[in-house]
C-alpha positions, 0 to 999 in steps of 0.5 A: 779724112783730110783737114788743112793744118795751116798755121796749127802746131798740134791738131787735137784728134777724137775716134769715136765708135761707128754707130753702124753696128751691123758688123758686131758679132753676136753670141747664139747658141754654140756659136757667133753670128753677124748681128746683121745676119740673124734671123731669130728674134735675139735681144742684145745688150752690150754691158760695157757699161755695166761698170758705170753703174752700181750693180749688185747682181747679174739680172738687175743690169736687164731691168728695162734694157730688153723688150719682151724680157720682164725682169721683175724685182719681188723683194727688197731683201739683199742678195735675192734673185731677181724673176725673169720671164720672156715673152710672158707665162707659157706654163702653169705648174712647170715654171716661166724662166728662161735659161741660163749660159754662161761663157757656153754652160748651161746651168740648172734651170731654177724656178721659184717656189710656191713663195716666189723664191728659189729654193735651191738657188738662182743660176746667176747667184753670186755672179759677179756683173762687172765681170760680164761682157755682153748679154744676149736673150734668145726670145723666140723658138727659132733661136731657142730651140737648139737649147731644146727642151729647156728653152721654151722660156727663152734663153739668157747667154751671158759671156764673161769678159776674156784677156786682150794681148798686149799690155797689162792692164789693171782695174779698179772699181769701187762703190760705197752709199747710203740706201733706205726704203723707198716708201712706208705705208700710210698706216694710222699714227699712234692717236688716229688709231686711239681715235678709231679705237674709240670710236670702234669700243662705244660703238661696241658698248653702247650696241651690248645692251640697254641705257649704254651711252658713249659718254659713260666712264670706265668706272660706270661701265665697270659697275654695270658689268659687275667686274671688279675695281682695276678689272677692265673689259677691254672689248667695251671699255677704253684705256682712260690714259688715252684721254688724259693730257701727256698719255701717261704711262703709254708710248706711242710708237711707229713700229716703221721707224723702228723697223727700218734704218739706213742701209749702206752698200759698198763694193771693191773690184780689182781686176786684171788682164792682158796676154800676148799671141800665146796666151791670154787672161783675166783675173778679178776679185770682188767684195761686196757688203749690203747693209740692209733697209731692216735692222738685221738684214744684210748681205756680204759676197766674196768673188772671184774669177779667173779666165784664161786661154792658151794657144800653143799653135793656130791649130790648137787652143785651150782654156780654162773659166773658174769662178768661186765665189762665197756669201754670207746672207741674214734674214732674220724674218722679213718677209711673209705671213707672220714676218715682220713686215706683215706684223707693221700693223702691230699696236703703236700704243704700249705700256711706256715701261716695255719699251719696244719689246712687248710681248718679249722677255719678261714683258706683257702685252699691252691689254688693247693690244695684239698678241703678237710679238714685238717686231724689235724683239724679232729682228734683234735676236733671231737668226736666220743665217745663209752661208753659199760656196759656189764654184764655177768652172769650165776647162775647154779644148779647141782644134782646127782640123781643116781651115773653117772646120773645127773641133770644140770639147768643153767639161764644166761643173757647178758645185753649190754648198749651202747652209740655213741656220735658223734660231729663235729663242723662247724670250721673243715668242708666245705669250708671257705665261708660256715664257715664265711657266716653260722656258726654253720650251718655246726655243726653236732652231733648225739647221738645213743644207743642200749640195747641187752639182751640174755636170756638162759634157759638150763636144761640137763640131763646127764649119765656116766657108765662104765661097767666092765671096757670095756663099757664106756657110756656117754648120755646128754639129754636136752631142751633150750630156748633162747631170744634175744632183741635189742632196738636201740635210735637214735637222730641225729641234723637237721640244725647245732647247736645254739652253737658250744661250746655245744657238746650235742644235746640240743644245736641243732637247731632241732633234729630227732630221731626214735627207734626200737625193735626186738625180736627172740625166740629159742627153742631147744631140744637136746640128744648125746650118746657117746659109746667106747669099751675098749677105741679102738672103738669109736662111737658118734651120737647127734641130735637136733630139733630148733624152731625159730620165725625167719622162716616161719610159715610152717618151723619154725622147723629144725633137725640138726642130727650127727654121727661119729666113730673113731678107736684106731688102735694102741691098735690093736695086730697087731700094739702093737709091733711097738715101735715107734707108741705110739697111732693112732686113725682113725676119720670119721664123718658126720653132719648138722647144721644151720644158722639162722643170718637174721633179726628177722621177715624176713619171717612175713607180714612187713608193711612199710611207704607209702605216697599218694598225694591227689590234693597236700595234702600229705596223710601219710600211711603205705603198705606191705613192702615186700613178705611174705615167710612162707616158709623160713627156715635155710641155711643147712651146710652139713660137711664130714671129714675123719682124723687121729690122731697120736704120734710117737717117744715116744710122741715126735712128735704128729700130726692131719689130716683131711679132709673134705669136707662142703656143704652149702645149702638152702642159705639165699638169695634175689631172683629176683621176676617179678616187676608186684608184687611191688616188687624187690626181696624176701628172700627164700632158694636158692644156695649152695656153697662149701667148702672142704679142708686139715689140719694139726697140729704137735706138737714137743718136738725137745730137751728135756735137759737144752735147751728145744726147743717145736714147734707148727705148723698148715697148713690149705687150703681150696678151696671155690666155688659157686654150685648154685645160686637163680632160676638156675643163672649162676652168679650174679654182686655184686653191687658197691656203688662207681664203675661199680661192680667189685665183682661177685657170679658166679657158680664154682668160689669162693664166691665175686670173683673178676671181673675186666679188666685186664692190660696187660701192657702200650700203645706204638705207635706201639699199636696205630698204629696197632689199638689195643683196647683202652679205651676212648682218651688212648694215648701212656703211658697209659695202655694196657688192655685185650679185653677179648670179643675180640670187639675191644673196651674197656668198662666194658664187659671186665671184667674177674675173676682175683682173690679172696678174701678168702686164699687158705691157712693159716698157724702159727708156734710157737716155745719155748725154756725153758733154765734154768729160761729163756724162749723164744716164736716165734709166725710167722703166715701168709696165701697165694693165695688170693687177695684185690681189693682196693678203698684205692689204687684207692684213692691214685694210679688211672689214670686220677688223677689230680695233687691236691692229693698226691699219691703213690711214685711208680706211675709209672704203667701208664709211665707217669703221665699225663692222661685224659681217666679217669679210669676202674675198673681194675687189678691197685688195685689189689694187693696179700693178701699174707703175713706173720707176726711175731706176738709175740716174748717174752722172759721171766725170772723167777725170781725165788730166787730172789723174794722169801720171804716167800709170793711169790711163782712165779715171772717172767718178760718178754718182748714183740715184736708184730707185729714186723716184717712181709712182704705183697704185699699190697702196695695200703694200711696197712693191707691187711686183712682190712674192714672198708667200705661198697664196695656194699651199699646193704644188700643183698650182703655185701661186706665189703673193704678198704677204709682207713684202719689204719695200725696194731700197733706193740709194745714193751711191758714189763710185771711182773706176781706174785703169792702170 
């Protein structure tokens, strides 16, 4: 670069980073490679802005950033994790996400359980985001299958920052704002719900028999049905103060302003690094608090970590990773059936003298009211508290044996400790005859814990070469063993408490208790090659040989095989001369991997409790407790993807496609057996179901001047459907813990479609005179449903497929400008084309509901509100998963001069909206993206629903980051 100086005493200078990125090193499975050599289909994500941002868990920096990665936040609790699902649902019992490696671990592959939630933990639990540098998602099998049998939901490979030699440099990021719910239902206010409850009482009153009339007054009604003064039939007669001025003596309460409250989050890095040519290092430690949206939900974390990595000599090299971290998480009961969420339909007209605590202490049940009890009293005094010590750690060696070849052997370890407290006095529970006739009866309490251990082993072998400047050769060669343990203690109360004062379970009446060991053992082997030539002709193949003690005696071992080549078809001479094309590589790719996520001795002879009874004497034995399968083996993802990768314009615009197309076969499902072997079901290989789809990522650099406006955008659409089912099925109804099923595996629709009757609008008396299909005593007002059989009647028979659970597409956009020291970032993310089927919209908007309960304002589907048919499961709670949120909005300074004082070298402020902003159809419900009940209550089809979620908090943050 030249420039003339002239008269110019000082010449003011600005390095910016070259757009052209094709040179960055992207971290792959046991390795780094090029990111303009890779042929699989790997999404990247720088995170060095991840310190700009208020993060509070590792997987929210995902949120919008990938294509065909959807990361879905399910509960606004603090401290949960978040779901994560690469290029959509493979499997149907086995579980759907991706596994975890962090700086080359791989940790235990989780999946939530029947609830949506994670049982023994999430990998990334407790891992500190601002301590992460880069995030690659390996997406299809080509890139995957050197990871084998775990990969078939794709792989997460985060690398955690490292020590730079040179200067010290010390860092300091802190965070603090204020945080509420980001949305309330649109239940009825305290008089609406008088109002309906009018209307549903006459109604009642006048249809119980002859010369009722609305207009009567309790004490008539009273003296029709012969009760006593003071005696009421709260079925027929109203409360007289709800039509008196003022409503003496009753108080109207919104059971969601006294549920919610504002949250305050606030979080403290320090961090550190530096080193010289001999060693090197990084070092920080964290606090963090949330104070939940609920009152009695909150979240506290403590992290630590430290990276460090010697080098005595250029042929040797050591390291160590360790990360302990500590958190303390209160739930008093939020989420789920019978939680406090689900109870917002509680009655919003009680007795003035209860306060908020009906139905708790020494306090009644408002007679027009439900039975339930108050969600104050709930919130206050129960404890439901979670305490997690997790460590960590890896110690590595690396030695150069010849230039380009070298030796690499790692020891890693995850220990996890985690303790449940649960604890729920007698006052806040049953009714109150119960809670003065037996106290302490109703006291509960339970105490549960689990240590889980991953032990890794890897020792690899790896060369470089490059010959003559043209051949670039790069092989890895290795073995791996893995292990891991869970121990699980659990110690419940057995008729109430001695103490209701005591919280500990030495003031049970009696206890029982039980504990439980599982073990599984992985060895694997494995090799790559990668090949270019010239940096145009790009090959790759890898392969894999997993043994696990988890499968059959006779199939304990699988191969997991990849290839793909790539073309750099812009450093053709026939596409040299085209000044707007800056690069264009050609991608196709092809592989397998696994999926091993069933329980630990799924295929061994199991023996399980049997008891006898002989002349009435109880004989206590054990019998096999299922069919043995030796041959039991993985669920196989099979995954084609053809994509391209190009830059245009002088790197301003750059751009990635792929298609693919992944089968997943050989499924993990329990097959119906003939009863005559004792036994219902047993676990083999069997179905397949597909997945196949487009993506999209563009990059922009649309102004390049003062203002400088960047623009990050991906699209992804992915259609999923069932092949084949166990022994040739057509379809399967998933079981329904609380209705007729309304969820089905049905062979060419998508997985856990949603089968229901279908409302087609609302009965008028031209339907009933023309006899048209009702369901049960449907009168004139109620709604009109499909026959689809066509039988003239209306029973669960009519169920069809209306919708499905997984998005056809999801998307993100994130756009950046740079303006002198300010800078602003929008992060707006959203998915289109599924649906929710909803308990929680059940619970507060379903016909037949009698008056007690609140419901959604809107309550108007039927035409009226009184109703005796009961109810069907139907397109009422079916509502669109669509949405879109505006995720993040900062704005941030940089300080620059103004804290310039010889120590700090770097200063900005910012300030942050989360979920400020954003648009559903769910009306039934927060969240659309909600799992916090086990819809199915079995283990052979999870389906995990909402049934009481908690909306998504959104917040004002305000954050400073300094380098000294």
């Amino acid at each position: 670069m030249e420039r003339v100086v002239g008269g110019s005493a000082v010449i003011n200078m600005k390095l910016s980073g070259d757009a052209k990125s094709l040179n960055q090193m992207i971290v792959v499975g046991y390795g780094t490679q090029k990111k303009a050599n890779i042929t699989g289909a790997v999404a990247s994500y720088n995170a060095k802005d991840i310190q700009d941002r208020p993060l509070a868990r590792a997987d929210q920096a995902l949120v919008g950033q990938m294509a065909g990665v959807q990361v879905k936040e399910t509960t606004g609790v603090p401290g949960k994790a978040f779901s994560v699902q690469v290029r959509g649902s493979g499997s149907i019992t086995a579980g759907n996400e991706p596994l975890y490696v962090i700086d080359g671990f791989p940790l235990s592959p989780a999946s939530p359980n029947g609830t949506g939630a994670f049982t023994t933990g999430n990998p990334l639990d407790n891992i500190n985001a601002n301590d992460i540098e880069s995030i690659q998602v390996l997406k299809d099998a080509s890139a995957a299958a050197i990871y084998g049998s775990r990969a078939a939901n794709g792989v997460v490979l985060i690398t955690t920052k490292q020590g730079k030699s040179g200067k010290p440099r010390l860092s300091l990021n802190v965070y603090a704002g204020n945080s509420e719910a980001s949305r309330r239902l649109n239940l009825l206010t305290p008089q609406q719900w008088v109002d309906r409850a009018v209307e549903m009482i006459n109604t009642a009153w006048v249809g119980s028999g002859p010369g009722r009339t609305a207009d009567q007054t309790s004490d008539q009604r009273r003296q029709i049905l012969g009760l006593a003064p003071g005696q009421v039939n709260t079925l027929l007669m109203i409360d007289d103060r709800w039509v008196e001025p003022g409503h003496p003596g009753l108080n109207y309460i919104d059971w969601q302003d006294a549920t919610f409250r504002q949250g305050l989050n606030q979080n403290y890095q320090l961090s550190a690094n530096g080193g010289n040519e001999f060693a090197r290092y990084y070092i920080s430690g964290n606090y963090a608090k949330q104070k939940g949206i609920v009152n009695g939900l909150d979240y506290t974390s403590y992290s630590a970590r430290a990276n460090i990595e010697v080098t005595p000599s250029k042929s040797l090299k050591f390291g160590l990773n360790i990360t302990p971290t500590y958190s303390i998480s209160n739930d008093p009961g939020v989420e789920g059936i019978a939680k406090v969420m689900q109870g917002l339909n509680f009655s919003p007209v009680q007795e003035d003298t209860m306060g908020l605590y009906a139905n708790s202490f020494n306090n009644g049940q408002y007679k027009w009211g439900t039975s339930a009890n108050s969600p104050t009293a709930i919130l206050q005094y129960n404890i439901g508290q979670t305490r997690r010590f997790r460590t960590l750690s890896s110690i590595y060696a690396e030695y150069r044996i010849l230039d380009g070849l070298t030796l690499r052997s790692t020891l890693n370890l995850d220990n996890t400790d985690n303790n449940l407290k649960n604890y729920t006095p007698y006052t806040i529970t049953g009714p109150l005859t119960s809670r003065l006739t037996a106290p302490n009866v109703g006291t509960s309490g339970s105490f549960n814990s689990f240590r889980k251990q991953t032990f890794v082993n890897e020792n690899t072998l790896s060369y470089n070469k490059t010959i003559h400047q043209l051949h670039a050769i790069s092989a890895v060669a290795g073995a791996s063993y893995n292990s891991d343990k869970l121990d699980n203690e659990s110690i419940s109360s057995l008729n109430g408490y001695t103490s209701s004062v005591i919280t500990t379970l030495n003031a049970a009446s009696a206890v029982i208790g039980s504990t439980t060991e599982t073990k599984d053992v992985l060895l694997s082997y494995f090799g790559r090659v990668q090949y270019s030539y010239d940096n145009k002709y790009l090959l790759s193949g890898s392969i894999r040989r997993d043994g696990s003690s988890r499968f059959g005696a006779n199939t304990k071992w699988g191969w997991f095989p990849s290839a793909s080549a790539g073309w750099r078809a812009s450093d053709e001479k026939f596409l040299k001369d085209v000044s707007w094309l800056n690069d264009l590589k050609l991608r196709v790719s092809w592989g397998q991997s696994g999926n091993y996520n069933i329980g630990d001795y799924s295929s061994l002879p199991l023996l399980a409790a049997s008891n006898y009874s002989f002349n009435s004497t109880p004989a206590y034995g054990q019998a096999p407790g299922g069919i043995i399968n030796p041959d039991l083996s993985w669920e196989k993802s099979q995954t084609w993807d053809l994509g391209f990768d190009i830059t245009v314009l002088d790197s301003r615009v750059t751009a990635a496609f792929d298609y693919y197309n992944k089968l997943n076969t050989n499924l993990l499902l329990n097959v119906p057996i003939p009863a005559n072997t004792g036994f219902a079901t047993y676990l083999n290989n069997a179905g397949q179901v597909r997945n196949k789809g487009w993506e999209i990522e563009v990059n922009t650099r649309n102004l390049t001047g003062k203002l400088q406006w960047t623009t990050s955008l991906n699209i992804s659409h992915n259609t999923n459907k069932v092949v084949a089912l166990a022994g040739g099925q057509n379809q399967i109804f998933v079981p329904s813990l609380y209705d007729v099923p309304h969820s089905i595996l049905k062979v060419g629709a998508p997985v856990y479609s949603i089968n229901v009757v279908k409302q087609i609008g609302i009965l008028t008396q031209a339907d009933i005179d023309h006899n048209v299909p009702l369901f049960g005593s449907e009168t004139v007002g109620d709604p009109k449903y499909l026959d689809a059989n066509k039988d003239g009647t209306i029973d669960a028979n009519d169920r069809v497929i209306v919708g499905h659970p997984s998005p056809d597409y999801t998307w993100g956009i994130t756009n950046t400008f740079h303006y002198k020291r300010f800078d602003l970032s929008v992060l707006v993310q959203g998915q289109n084309g599924g649906s929710i089927y909803s308990l929680l919209g059940r619970a507060i908007d379903r016909t037949g509901q009698d008056y007690t309960a609140n419901v959604l304002a809107t309550y108007t589907k039927q035409g009226k509100y009184y109703s005796t048919f009961g109810r069907i499961v139907n397109t009422d709670w079916l509502y669109s998963s669509n949405y879109f949120r505006v995720r993040d909005i900062t704005l941030g300074y940089d300080l620059g001069k103004t804290l310039n004082t010889g120590v700090i070298s770097h200063a900005r402020l910012y300030a942050t909206a989360e979920n400020w902003f954003g648009k559903d159809k769910y009306y039934g419900g927060f969240n659309p993206e909600a799992a916090n009940t086990d819809l199915s209550g079995s283990t052979q089809f999870p389906e995990a629903g909402d049934y009481g979620s908690l909306p998504l908090p959104r917040s004002i943050i305000v954050g400073l980051n300094l380098t000294f």
